[in-house]
C-alpha atoms as one frame of an Amber mdcrd trajectory, in Angstrom:
protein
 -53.679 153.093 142.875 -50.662 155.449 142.708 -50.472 159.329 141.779 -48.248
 159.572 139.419 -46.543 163.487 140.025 -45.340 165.099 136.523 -42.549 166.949
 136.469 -41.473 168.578 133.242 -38.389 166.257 133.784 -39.654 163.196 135.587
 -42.935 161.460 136.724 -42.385 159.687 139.766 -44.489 157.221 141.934 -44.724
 158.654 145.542 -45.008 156.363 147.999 -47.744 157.499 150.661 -49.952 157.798
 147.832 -49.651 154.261 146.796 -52.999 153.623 147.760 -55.350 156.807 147.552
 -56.845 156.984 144.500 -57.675 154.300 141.618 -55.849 151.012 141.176 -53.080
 151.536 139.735 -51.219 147.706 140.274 -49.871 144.259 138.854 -51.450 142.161
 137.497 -52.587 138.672 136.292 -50.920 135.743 134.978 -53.634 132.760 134.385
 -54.494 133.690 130.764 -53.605 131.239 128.486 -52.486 133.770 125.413 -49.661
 131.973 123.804 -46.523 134.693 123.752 -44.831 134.980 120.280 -41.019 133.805
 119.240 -38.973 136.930 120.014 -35.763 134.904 120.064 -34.654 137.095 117.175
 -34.941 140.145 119.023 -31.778 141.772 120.365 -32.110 143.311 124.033 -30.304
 142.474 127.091 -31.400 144.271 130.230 -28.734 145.088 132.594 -29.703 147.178
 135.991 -27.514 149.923 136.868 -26.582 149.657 140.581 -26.391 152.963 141.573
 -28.283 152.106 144.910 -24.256 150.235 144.861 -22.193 152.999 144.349 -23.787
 155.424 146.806 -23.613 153.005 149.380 -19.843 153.009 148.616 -19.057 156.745
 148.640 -16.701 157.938 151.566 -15.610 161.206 152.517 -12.312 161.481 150.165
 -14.290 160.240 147.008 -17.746 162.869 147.646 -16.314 165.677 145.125 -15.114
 163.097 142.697 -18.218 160.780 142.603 -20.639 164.102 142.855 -19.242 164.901
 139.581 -18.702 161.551 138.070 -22.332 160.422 138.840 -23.062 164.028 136.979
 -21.555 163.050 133.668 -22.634 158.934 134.188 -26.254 159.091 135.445 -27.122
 162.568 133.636 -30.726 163.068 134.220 -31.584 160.631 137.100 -28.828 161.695
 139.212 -29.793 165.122 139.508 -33.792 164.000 139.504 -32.483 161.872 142.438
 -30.860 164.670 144.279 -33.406 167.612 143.494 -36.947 165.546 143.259 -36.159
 162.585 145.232 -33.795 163.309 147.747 -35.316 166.913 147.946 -31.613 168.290
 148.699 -30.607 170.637 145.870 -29.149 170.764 142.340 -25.937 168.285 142.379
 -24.182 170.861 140.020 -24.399 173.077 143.636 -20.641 171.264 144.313 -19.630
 172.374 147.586 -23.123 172.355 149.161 -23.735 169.144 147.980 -20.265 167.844
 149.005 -21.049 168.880 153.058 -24.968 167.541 152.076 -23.400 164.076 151.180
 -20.774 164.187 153.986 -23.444 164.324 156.595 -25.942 161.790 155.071 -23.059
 159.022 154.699 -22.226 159.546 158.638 -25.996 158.981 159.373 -26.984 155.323
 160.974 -30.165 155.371 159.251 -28.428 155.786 156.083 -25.640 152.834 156.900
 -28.221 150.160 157.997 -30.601 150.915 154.920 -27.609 150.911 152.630 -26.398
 147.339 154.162 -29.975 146.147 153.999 -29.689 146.513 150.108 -26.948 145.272
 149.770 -27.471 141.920 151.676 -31.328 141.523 149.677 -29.746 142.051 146.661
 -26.095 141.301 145.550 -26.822 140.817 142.487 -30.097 141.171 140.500 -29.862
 138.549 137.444 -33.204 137.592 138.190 -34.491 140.857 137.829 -32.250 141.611
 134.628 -33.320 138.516 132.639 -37.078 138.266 133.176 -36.699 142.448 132.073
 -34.854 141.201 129.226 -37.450 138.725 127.919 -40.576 141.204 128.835 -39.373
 144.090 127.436 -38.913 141.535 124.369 -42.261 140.920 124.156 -42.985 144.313
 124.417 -40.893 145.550 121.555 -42.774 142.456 119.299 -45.901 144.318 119.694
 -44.457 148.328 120.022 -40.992 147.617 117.911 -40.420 151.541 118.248 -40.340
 151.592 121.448 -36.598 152.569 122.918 -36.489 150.457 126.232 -35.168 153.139
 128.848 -32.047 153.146 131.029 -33.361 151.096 134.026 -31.098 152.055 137.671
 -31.736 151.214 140.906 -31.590 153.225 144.160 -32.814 153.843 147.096 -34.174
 156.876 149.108 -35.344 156.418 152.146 -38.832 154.722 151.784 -39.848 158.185
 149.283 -40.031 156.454 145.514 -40.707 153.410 144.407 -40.564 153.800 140.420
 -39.485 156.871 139.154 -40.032 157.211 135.280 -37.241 159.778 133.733 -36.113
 161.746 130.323 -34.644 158.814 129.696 -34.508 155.729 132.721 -36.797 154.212
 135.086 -35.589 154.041 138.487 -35.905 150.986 141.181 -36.089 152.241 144.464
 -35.270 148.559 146.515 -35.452 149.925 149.473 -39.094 149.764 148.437 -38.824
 145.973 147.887 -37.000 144.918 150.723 -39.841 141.541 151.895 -42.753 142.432
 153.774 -41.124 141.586 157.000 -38.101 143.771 156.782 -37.269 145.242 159.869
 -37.808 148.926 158.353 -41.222 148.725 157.264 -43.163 148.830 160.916 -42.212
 152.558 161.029 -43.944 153.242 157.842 -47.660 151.761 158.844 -48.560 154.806
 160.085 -48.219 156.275 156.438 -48.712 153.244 154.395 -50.973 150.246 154.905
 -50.121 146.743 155.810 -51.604 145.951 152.369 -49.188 147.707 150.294 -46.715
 146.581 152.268 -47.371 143.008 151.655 -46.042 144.007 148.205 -42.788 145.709
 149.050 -41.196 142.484 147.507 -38.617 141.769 145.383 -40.896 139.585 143.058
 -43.371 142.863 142.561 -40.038 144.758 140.894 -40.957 143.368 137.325 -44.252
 143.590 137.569 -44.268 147.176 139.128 -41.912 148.095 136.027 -43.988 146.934
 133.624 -47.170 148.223 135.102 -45.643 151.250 134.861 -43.840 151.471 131.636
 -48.003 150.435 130.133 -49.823 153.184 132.555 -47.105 155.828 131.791 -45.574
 155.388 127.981 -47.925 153.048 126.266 -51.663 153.563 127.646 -52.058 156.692
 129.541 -55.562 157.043 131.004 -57.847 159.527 129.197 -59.682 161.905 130.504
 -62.659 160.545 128.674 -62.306 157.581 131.170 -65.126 158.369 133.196 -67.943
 156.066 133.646 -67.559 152.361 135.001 -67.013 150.602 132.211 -64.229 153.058
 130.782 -62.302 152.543 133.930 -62.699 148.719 133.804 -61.934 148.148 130.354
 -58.785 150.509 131.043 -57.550 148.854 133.625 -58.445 145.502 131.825 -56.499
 146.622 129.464 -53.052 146.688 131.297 -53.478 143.787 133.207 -54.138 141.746
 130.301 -50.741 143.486 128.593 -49.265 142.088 131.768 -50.476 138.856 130.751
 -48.808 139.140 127.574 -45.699 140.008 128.902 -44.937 138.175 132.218 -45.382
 134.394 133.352 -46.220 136.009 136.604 -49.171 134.269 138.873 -52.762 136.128
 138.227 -52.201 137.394 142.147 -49.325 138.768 141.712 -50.056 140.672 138.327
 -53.135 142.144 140.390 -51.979 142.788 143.920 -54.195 140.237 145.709 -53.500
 137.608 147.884 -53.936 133.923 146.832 -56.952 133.902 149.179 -57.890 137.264
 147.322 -57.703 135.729 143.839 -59.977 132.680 144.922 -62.166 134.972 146.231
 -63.208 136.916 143.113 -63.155 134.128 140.784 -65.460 132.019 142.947 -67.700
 135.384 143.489 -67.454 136.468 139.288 -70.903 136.195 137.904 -72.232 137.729
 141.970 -69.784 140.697 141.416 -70.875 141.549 137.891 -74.791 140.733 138.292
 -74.039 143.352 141.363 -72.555 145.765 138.841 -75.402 145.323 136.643 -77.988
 145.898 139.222 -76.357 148.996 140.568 -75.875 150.377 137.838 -72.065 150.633
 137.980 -71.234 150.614 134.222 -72.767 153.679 133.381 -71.470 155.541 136.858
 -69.309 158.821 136.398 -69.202 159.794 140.250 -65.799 158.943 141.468 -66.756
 158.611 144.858 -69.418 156.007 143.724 -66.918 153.926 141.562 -63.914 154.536
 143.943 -64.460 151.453 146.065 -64.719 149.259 142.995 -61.214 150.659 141.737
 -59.173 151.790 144.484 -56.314 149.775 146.964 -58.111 148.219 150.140 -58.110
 145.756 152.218 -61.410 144.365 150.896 -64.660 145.596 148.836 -66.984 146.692
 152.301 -70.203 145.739 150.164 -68.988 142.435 149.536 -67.134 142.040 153.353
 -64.264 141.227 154.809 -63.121 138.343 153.194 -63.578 140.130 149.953 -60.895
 140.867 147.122 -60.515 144.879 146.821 -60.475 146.531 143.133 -63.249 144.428
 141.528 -63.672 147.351 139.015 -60.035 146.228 137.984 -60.926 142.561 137.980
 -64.003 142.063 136.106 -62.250 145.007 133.463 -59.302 142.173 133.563 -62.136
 138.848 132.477 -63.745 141.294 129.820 -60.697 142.240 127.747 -59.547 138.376
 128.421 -62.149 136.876 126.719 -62.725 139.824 123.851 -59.204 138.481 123.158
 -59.695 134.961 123.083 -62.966 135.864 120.319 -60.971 138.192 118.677 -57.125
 136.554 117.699 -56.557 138.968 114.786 -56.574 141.960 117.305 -53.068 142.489
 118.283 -51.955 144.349 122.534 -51.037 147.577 119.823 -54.433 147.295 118.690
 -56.197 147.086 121.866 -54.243 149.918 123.062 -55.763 151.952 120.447 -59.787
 150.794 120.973 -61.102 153.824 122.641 -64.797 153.082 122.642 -65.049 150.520
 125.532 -68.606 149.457 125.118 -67.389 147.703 121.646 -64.714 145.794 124.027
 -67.502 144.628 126.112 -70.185 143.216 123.471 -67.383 141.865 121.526 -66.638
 139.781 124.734 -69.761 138.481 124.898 -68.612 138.790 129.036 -72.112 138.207
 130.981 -74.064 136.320 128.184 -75.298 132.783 129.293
């Protein structure tokens, strides 16, 4: 999972800590919950390409742009420059005119810029699959104001940032898992959250987000088990509702991964049952049930990791299925997770 950092301004994903604490990922796709008609709905997501423009800025245009992206971005630009970036207040003109003069001459800077440019020159993919999920979204939370979404990049720092009023897509973060960059970072980030530096993790990863951050923030009172598998059941299910994303993808595994737990189910939750896991407050006892890995070292190598997050995923499925009246608002609001689980009937032969 990722620590999210608050800021009174910002709350930003930091990359090394992508996988440190509790499973914080995508997730599934291979419920069958048929999504409502939200064809009346008026949204139309477009990405602002600021990752675009800074590649573009030259020496004659710093002072100019510094001030323009000022006035355009507002409160992402100087999150970017100050909490990002970690250079300094933007409104700090003539510093931040020799800052930007030197980081534009930099190599490092030209090649990552290029790279971006050449993985995405355009991101109508991206812009349209928003559209429709944050669609879905507003069907079930109609208050919700969808958030200025820009992209960026940073130099392998941020991956989502979440803003007063934008979420940020750092795509230097979602370059492919092969991109030439990425070797450098293994010594800080594992080849397994690498794997999903992709460009088809960017919706997911937003919408993962937007649920952990705006919409079902993790209680305190989360502490056993159960509350941390019906929690994150909980958001992978909403990502059920709102992408037509594959179940490994939603999740984080690989295909192997996903055929792994499913064939494994009733073995991992009879081994939850057995040990007692359910009722478990001690974060180091529950951590290898929740957290990114490789694998699940109980179950061995050729084991799915976050199983916590998986079997949390099958129990709010199937509540759902026995329970059509309940709507994702609803769920969202169910606090007492043991309810979740006999309403499931999950385990019962």
């Amino acid at each position: 999972m990722a620590i999210t950092i608050a800021h009174p301004m910002i709350k930003y994903t930091v990359f090394t800590s992508l996988f440190l604490v509790f499973a914080l990922l995508f997730s599934s796709c291979g419920s069958k919950n048929k999504k409502p008609d939200v064809s009346e709905i008026e949204l139309d997501i477009q990405i602002e390409r600021f990752d675009r423009e800074f590649a573009q800025l030259n020496v004659a245009s710093i002072g100019a742009k510094n001030r323009e992206w000022i006035k355009k971005y507002g409160s992402f630009y100087s999150d970017y420059m100050i909490h990002m970036l970690q250079v300094g207040s933007p409104i700090d003109t003539l510093y931040m005119g020799e800052l930007l003069k030197g980081l534009i001459a930099q190599e490092d800077f030209k090649a990552l810029a290029a790279a971006v440019g050449e993985k995405y020159p355009d991101m109508k993919p991206q812009e349209e699959e928003l559209t429709q999920a944050f669609k879905y979204l507003k069907h079930d939370f109609p208050d919700y104001e969808v958030p200025r979404i820009i992209s960026f990049f940073s130099g392998f720092s941020i991956q989502l940032p979440i803003g007063e009023d934008y979420i940020g897509i750092g795509l230097d973060m979602f370059l492919g898992e092969n991109a030439r960059f990425y070797p450098e970072l293994e010594t800080v980030i594992p080849k397994y959250v690498i794997r999903r530096f992709a460009p088809e993790y960017i919706v997911p990863r937003v919408m993962e987000t937007v649920i952990r951050e705006e919409l079902l923030q993790e209680s305190s009172k989360d502490v056993t088990g159960l509350q941390l598998m019906i929690y994150e059941g909980k958001v992978l299910y909403a990502l059920d509702a709102l992408l037509d994303r594959p179940e490994e993808v939603k999740i984080g595994y690989t295909e192997a991964q996903l055929t792994w737990a499913k064939s494994h189910e009733d073995e991992i939750w009879a081994h939850f049952v057995k040990q007692k896991v359910l009722d478990n407050n001690k974060i180091p006892a529950l951590e290898p049930y929740f957290a990114e890995a490789e694998n699940t070292p109980e179950f061995g190598a050729e084991s799915a990791p976050k199983l916590g997050s998986y079997i949390g995923w099958q129990i709010v499925r199937r509540y759902m299925e026995k329970h059509p009246d309940v709507s994702l608002k609803r769920l969202f609001t169910m606090d007492d997770a043991l309810v979740i689980l006999q309403g499931s009937d999950y385990g019962r032969k």
